[in-house]
Every structure is written in structure tokens, then in C-alpha cells.
C-alpha positions as CSV (number, residue, x, y, z in Angstrom):
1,X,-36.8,39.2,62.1
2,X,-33.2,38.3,62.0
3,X,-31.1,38.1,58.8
4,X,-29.9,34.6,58.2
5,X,-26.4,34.4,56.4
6,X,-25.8,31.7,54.3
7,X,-23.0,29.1,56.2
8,X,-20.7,29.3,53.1
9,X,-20.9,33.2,52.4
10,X,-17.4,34.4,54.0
11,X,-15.8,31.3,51.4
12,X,-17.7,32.9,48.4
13,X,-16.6,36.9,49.2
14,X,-13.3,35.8,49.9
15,X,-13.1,33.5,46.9
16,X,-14.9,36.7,44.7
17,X,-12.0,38.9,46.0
18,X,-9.4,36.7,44.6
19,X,-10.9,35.8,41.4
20,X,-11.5,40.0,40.8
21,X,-8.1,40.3,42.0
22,X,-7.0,38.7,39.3
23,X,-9.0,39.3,36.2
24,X,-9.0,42.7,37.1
25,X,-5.0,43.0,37.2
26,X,-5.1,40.9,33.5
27,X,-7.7,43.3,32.2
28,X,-5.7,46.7,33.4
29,X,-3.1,45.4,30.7
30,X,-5.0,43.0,27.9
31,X,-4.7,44.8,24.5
32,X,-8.6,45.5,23.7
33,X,-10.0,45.8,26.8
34,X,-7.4,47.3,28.7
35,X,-6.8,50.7,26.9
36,X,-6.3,53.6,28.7
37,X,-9.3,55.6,26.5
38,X,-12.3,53.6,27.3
39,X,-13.5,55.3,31.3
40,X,-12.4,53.2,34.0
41,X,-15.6,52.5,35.1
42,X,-17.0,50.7,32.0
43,X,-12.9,48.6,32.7
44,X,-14.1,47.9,36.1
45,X,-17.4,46.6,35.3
46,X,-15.5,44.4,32.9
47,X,-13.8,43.2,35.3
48,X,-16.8,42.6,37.9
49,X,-18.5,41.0,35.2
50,X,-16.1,38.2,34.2
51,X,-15.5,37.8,37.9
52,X,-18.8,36.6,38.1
53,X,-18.9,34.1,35.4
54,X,-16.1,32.6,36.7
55,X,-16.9,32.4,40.2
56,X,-19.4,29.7,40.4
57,X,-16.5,27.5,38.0
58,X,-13.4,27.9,40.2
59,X,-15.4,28.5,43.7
60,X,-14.3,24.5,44.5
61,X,-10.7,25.1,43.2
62,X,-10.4,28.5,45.5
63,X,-8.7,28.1,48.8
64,X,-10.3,29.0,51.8
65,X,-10.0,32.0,53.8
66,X,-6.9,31.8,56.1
67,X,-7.4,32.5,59.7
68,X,-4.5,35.2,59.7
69,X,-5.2,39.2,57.5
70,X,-2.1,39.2,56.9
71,X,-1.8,35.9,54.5
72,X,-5.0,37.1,53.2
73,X,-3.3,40.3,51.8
74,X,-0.5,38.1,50.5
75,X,-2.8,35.7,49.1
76,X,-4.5,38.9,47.1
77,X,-1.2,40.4,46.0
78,X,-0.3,37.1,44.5
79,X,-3.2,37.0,42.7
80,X,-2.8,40.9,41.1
81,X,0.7,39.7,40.4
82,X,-0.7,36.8,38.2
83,X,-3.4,38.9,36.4
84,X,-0.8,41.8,35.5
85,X,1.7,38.9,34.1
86,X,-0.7,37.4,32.2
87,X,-2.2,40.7,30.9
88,X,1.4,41.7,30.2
89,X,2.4,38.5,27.7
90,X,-0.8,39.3,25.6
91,X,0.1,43.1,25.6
92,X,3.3,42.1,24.2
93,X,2.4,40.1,21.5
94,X,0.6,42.8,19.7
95,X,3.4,45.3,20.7
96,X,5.4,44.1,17.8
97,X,2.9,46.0,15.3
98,X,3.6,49.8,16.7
99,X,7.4,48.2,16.5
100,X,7.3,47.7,13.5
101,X,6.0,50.7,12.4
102,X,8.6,52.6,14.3
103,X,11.3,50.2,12.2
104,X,9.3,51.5,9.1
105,X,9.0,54.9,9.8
106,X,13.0,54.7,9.9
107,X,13.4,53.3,6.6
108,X,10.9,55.4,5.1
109,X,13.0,58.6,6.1
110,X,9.9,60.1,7.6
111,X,11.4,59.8,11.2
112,X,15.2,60.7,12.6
113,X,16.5,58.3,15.8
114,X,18.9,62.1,16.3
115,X,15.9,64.2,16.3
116,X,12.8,64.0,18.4
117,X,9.2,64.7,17.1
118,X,7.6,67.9,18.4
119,X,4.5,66.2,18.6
120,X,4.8,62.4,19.1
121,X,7.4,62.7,21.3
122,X,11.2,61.1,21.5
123,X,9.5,57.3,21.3
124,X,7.0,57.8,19.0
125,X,6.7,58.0,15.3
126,X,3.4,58.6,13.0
127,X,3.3,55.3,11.4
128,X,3.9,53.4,15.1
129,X,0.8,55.9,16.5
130,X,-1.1,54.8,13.9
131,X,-0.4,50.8,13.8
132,X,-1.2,51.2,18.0
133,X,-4.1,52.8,16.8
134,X,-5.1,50.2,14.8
135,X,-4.4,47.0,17.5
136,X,-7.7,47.4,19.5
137,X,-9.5,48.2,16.5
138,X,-8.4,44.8,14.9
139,X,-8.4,43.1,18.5
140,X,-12.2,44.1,19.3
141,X,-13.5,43.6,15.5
142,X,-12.1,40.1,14.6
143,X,-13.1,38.8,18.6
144,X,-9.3,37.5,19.4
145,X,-10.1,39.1,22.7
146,X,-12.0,36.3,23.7
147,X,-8.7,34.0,23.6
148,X,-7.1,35.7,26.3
149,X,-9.9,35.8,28.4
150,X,-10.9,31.8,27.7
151,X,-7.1,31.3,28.6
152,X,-7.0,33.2,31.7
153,X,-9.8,30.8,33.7
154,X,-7.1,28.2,32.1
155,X,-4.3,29.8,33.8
156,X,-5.7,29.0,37.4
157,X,-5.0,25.1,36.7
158,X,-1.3,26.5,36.2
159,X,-1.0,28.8,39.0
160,X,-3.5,27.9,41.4
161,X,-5.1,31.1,43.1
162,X,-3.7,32.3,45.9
163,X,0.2,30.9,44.9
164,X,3.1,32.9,43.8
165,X,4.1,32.7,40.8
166,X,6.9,30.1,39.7
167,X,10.0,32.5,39.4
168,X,11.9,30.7,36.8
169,X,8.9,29.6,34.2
170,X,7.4,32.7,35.0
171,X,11.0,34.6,34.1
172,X,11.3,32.2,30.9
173,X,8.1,32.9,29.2
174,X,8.4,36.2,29.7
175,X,11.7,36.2,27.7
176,X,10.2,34.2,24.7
177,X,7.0,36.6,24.5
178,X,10.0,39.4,24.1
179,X,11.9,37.9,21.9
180,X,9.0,36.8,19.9
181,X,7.9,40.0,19.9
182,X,10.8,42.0,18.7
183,X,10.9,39.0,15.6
184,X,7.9,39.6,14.5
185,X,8.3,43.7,14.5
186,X,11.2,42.6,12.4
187,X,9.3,40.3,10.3
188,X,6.7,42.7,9.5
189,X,9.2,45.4,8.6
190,X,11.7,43.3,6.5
191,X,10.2,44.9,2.6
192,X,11.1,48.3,4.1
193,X,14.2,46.8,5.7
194,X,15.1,45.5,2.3
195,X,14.0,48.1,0.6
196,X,16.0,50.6,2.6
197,X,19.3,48.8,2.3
198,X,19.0,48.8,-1.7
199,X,18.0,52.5,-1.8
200,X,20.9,53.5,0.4
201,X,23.3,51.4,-2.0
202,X,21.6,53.4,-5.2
203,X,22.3,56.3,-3.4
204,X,26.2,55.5,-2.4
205,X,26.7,54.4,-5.6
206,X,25.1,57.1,-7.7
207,X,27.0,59.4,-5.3
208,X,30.2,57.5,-6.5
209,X,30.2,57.9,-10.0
210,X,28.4,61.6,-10.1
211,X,30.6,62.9,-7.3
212,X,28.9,66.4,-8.5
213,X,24.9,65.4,-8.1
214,X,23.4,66.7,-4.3
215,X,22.6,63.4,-4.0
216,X,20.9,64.0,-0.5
217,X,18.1,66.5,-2.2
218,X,17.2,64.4,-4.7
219,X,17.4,60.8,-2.7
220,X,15.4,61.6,0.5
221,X,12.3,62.9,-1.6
222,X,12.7,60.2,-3.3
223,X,13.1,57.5,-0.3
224,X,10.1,59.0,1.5
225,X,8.0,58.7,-1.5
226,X,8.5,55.3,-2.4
227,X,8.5,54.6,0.9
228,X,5.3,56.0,1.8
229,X,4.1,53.8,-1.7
230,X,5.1,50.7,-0.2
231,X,3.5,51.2,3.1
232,X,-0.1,52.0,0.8
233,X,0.7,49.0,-0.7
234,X,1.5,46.3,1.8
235,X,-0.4,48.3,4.7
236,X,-3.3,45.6,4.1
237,X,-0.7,42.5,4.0
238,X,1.3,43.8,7.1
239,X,-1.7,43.7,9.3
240,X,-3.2,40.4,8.1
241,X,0.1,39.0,9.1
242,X,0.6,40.4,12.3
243,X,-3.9,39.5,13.3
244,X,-2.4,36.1,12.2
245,X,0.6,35.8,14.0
246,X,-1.0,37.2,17.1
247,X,-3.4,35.3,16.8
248,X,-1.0,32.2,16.9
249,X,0.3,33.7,19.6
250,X,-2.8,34.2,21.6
251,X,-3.2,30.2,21.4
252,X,-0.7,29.4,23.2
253,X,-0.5,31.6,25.9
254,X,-1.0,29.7,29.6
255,X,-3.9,28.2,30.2
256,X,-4.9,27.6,26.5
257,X,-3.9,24.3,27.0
């Protein structure tokens, strides 16, 4: 008995390929579900499995299979292109909280931008391990992962599969989601900002006026103790802010519209 293939089936694996081609890229990078300690089979089975929810949707929308292998490969590499831009913006957003923690880990005295940690490494400070620790945690318990992945069957009424990206819109929201980013790192830091600035005045002044006091041994103790206070203190408010603020941010990422 000869095996009948359905008419349509080279339209549906080649439409399957670009669709995986494309949630798989976003999912290598979306904070949550793309972290580098869950195995990368259970990430590729993620991927497979969205790709198949989304299939049947965007099948209509999804160009057909071009007569020549080599726009075919183009048509693919687009797609990966899209998925690891999009998964890029959302990865950024919640960047700003291990920023700000390296900010705070400044002001706190507990880290030295002269001196690398033996442990951490020259780009890495406790407090900014520990906030990256803490994004997936927040981004898998609270369910904002599911805004990313709403917007991305969202983003193909954007960027249509199979197309390049636009190189100038592209370029431009790439900027904001930097510069967005880097604010709210700031945002999030400013008490330990502030509260660096006025111990380092104390300390100049107090210096001043008892010109004999080791100031230095008796202010750093000081600075990383209060510091270490107000981080105990405003830990809890710091990463309401920033779940909000991503959040925020997560709506209007392309194709939330």
C-alpha cells in the first residue's frame, strides 16, 4: 500500500521550520526561559512546543517555500535574526537589576572598580550575582514570562516571517531598551547613590576639622555597614520596583500592540 502525503505538507514543514526558527532564537535569550542552567533539552522542547501552538495561527500568514535553497536559507537566517532581537530587548529590560546591584555594591564599599574579585570575576560583584539570581526567580513566579511570549506571535504582524529586519527601527529600539535600561539601574540605585555622596561628604569633612582621626579605618566599616543596612531594608522595595517597571516594559515590547 502506498503512503499518501497530504498536498499541503512541504507548505506546513517549511512554514514549522520558520516559525521554530524563530521562537527558538527568542527563547535562547528570554530572561526566564532562556537561562543557561536549565539542560538544553528541556529549552529545546520549549521551543518545539510553542512552535506548535503557533503553527496552525500563522500557517496562512507564512510565505511559501521558494523554489531556490538558497533563499530558503536566507529566509531562515532572517527569521533566527528576529527571534534573537526580540529575545535580546526582553533580556535587557531585566538587565538593569544586576546593574544596579553592581552600582550598589560600589556605594556600599563592598566592591573596588581598581581591584577585581577572586571569585566573581572583574565584572561581577556579590550583590549583582545575587539580584541576577533573583530575575528568573521573580520572572518564572509572578508569570511575566508569558508577556514576551504573547508578544512574540504579535511581532510577526511587524516583521512578517521570512523578511529582514527594518535596519533603522530595528537600530532605534534597540537604543531606547539601552538607555532605558541603564535609567532604571540608576533608578533603583539612587538611596545608595545618595546615600554614598552624603557619607563621603561626612567623611571629607570630619577629615577636615580632625586632621588627626584615620578617618579611612573608621569610615569604611562604617559605610559598608550602613550600607549593607540599607540594602536589608529596601532589598524588598528595590525589587517590587524593578518586577513593576519590567513589567511596564514587557508591555510594550513589539507585537504587544
Amino acid at each position: 500500500m502506498d503512503l499518501v502525503l497530504p498536498p499541503d505538507l512541504d507548505r506546513w514543514a517549511f512554514g514549522a521550520m520558520l516559525v521554530l526558527a524563530r521562537v527558538a532564537g527568542a527563547i535562547v535569550l528570554l530572561p526566564g526561559l532562556g537561562e543557561s542552567a536549565p539542560p538544553s533539552m528541556v529549552r529545546a522542547g520549549l521551543a518545539l512546543g510553542v512552535t506548535l501552538l503557533l503553527l496552525p495561527v500563522l500557517l496562512p500568514d507564512l510565505p511559501p517555500p521558494p523554489d531556490a535553497e538558497l533563499r530558503a536559507g536566507m529566509m531562515v537566517a532572517a527569521e533566527v535574526g528576529t527571534g534573537l532581537w526580540f529575545g535580546w530587548l526582553a533580556r535587557c529590560l531585566v538587565l538593569a537589576l544586576p546593574m544596579a546591584g553592581q552600582y550598589i555594591a560600589y556605594m556600599v564599599g563592598i566592591s573596588n572598580v581598581l581591584q577585581a574579585d577572586a571569585e566573581l570575576g572583574p565584572q561581577t560583584t556579590a550583590v549583582a550575582r545575587l539580584f541576577d539570581a533573583a530575575v528568573p526567580v521573580l520572572i518564572l513566579t509572578t508569570e511575566l514570562y508569558k508577556v514576551p511570549l504573547a508578544a512574540l506571535e504579535g511581532l510577526y504582524r511587524l516583521v512578517p516571517a521570512g523578511t529582514v529586519l527594518p535596519i533603522v527601527d530595528s537600530s532605534q529600539t534597540a537604543l531606547r531598551a539601552i538607555a532605558e535600561s541603564a535609567i532604571l539601574a540608576l533608578r533603583l540605585a539612587s538611596p545608595f547613590v545618595l546615600a554614598g555622596l552624603v557619607w563621603h561628604i561626612a567623611t571629607g569633612l570630619t577629615a577636615r576639622f580632625l586632621p588627626r582621626l584615620q578617618v579611612y579605618f573608621v569610615a569604611v566599616p562604617g559605610q559598608i555597614l550602613g550600607g549593607l543596612l540599607l540594602l536589608g531594608v529596601l532589598s524588598g522595595a528595590l525589587l517590587s520596583a524593578w518586577l513593576e517597571a519590567t513589567r511596564a516594559g514587557f508591555s510594550t515590547m513589539p507585537g504587544t500592540g
